[in-house]
N, C-alpha and C positions, 0 to 999 in steps of 0.2 A: 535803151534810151527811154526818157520818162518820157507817158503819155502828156502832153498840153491841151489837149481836145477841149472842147464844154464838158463833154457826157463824162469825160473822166474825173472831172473836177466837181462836177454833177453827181457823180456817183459818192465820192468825196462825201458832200453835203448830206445825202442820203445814209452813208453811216451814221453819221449826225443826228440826225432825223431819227432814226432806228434806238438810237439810245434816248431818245426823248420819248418814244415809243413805249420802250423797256421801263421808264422811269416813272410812268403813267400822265406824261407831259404829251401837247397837242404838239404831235408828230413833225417840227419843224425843223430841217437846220442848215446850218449856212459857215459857210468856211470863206476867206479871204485869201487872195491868191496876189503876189507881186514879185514881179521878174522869174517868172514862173516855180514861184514856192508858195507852200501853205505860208502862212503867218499867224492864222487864225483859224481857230475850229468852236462853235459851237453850236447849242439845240437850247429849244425851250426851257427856259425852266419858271415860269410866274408861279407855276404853286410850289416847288420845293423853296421858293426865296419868300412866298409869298409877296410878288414883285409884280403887277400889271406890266410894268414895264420892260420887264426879264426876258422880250425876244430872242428869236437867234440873233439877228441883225442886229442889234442894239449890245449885247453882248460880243459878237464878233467883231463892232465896229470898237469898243473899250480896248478889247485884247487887242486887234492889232495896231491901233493908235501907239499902247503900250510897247509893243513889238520894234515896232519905227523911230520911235521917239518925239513922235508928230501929230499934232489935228487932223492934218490934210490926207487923203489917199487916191491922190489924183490918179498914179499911176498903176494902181490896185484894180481887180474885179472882185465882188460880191458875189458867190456862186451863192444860193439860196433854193430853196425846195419849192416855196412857195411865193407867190408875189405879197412883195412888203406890203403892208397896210401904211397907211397916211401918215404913222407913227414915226415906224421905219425909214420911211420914204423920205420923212423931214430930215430925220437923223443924218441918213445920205446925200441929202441937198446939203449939209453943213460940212460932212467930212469931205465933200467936193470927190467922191469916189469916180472913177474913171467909167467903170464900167458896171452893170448890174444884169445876172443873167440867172433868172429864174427857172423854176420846171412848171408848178400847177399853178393856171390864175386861179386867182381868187375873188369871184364875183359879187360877191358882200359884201368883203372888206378892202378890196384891194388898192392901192394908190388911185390907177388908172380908173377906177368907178367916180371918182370925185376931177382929177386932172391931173397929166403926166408933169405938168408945169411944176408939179410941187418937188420934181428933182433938179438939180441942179443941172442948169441948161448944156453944160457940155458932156452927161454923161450917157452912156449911150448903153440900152438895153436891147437883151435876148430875151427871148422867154418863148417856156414852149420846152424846153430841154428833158427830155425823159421824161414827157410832162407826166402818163400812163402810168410811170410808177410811181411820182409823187402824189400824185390823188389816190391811187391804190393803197397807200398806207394811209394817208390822212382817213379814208373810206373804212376802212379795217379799222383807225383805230373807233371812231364813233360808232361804229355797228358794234363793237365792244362793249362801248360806254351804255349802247341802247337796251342791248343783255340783262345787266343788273338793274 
C-alpha cells in the first residue's frame, strides 16, 4: 500500500532537492500531491534557465496547473523543502492551493518573516517536516560554494 505520510511525500521533495543539488542549483524542491498522487515534481533551477523566477514552487505550481487542466489547486498539497519566500507564497495565494507543508524555515527570506496573510486564507500549513534534513543539504550545499 502507498505511503500518504508528510515525511513520505517530504522525502519525495527532497529527491528533488538532491538533483538541484547535483545541478549546482540552491538545493530546493518541491513536488505536488492530489488525491493522493504526485502531479508535479520539481527543484531549483534560476541559473540553468537563467530565471530569478525559476523556483521549485513556481515551477511545480506551472506543471501541475498543466497536469489538471486548471489555475486552481484547491485540493492539492505543496510538499516543499524549504519555506516559500513572498514569491512563492504569492504564487500560492493565487493557485488557491489547499495545503502547504514545508521542511526548513527560512529565516531571511521566508513568507512568514514579512506575514502568513500573504497565503490565501483558506490554506493551511505544516512545516517542520524532516526539517534536519532539509537544512543539512541546504548547509552542505553553501559549505561547498564557501570552498572555492
Amino acid at each position: 500500500m502507498l505511503d500518504t505520510s508528510d515525511e513520505y511525500y517530504m522525502r519525495e521533495a527532497l529527491k528533488e532537492a538532491r538533483k538541484a543539488f547535483n545541478a549546482d542549483e540552491i538545493p530546493v524542491g518541491a513536488i505536488i500531491v492530489c488525491n493522493d498522487r504526485i502531479i508535479a515534481r520539481s527543484y531549483n533551477n534560476t541559473e540553468q534557465l537563467n530565471d530569478v523566477t525559476a523556483h521549485a514552487e513556481m515551477l511545480a505550481f506551472t506543471s501541475a496547473t498543466s497536469t489538471i487542466g486548471g489555475k486552481y489547486l484547491q485540493n492539492c498539497t505543496l510538499y516543499v523543502t524549504l519555506e516559500p519566500c513572498v514569491m512563492c507564497a504569492g504564487a500560492a495565494a493565487w493557485t488557491q492551493i489547499g495545503r502547504i507543508v514545508y521542511g526548513a524555515s527560512d529565516l531571511k527570506r521566508g513568507y512568514s518573516t514579512i506575514s502568513s496573510a500573504i497565503l490565501h486564507p483558506k490554506t493551511k500549513v505544516t512545516k517542520g517536516i524532516l526539517a534536519e534534513e532539509c537544512e543539512t543539504l541546504l548547509k552542505d550545499f553553501f559549505l561547498q560554494k564557501r570552498k572555492y
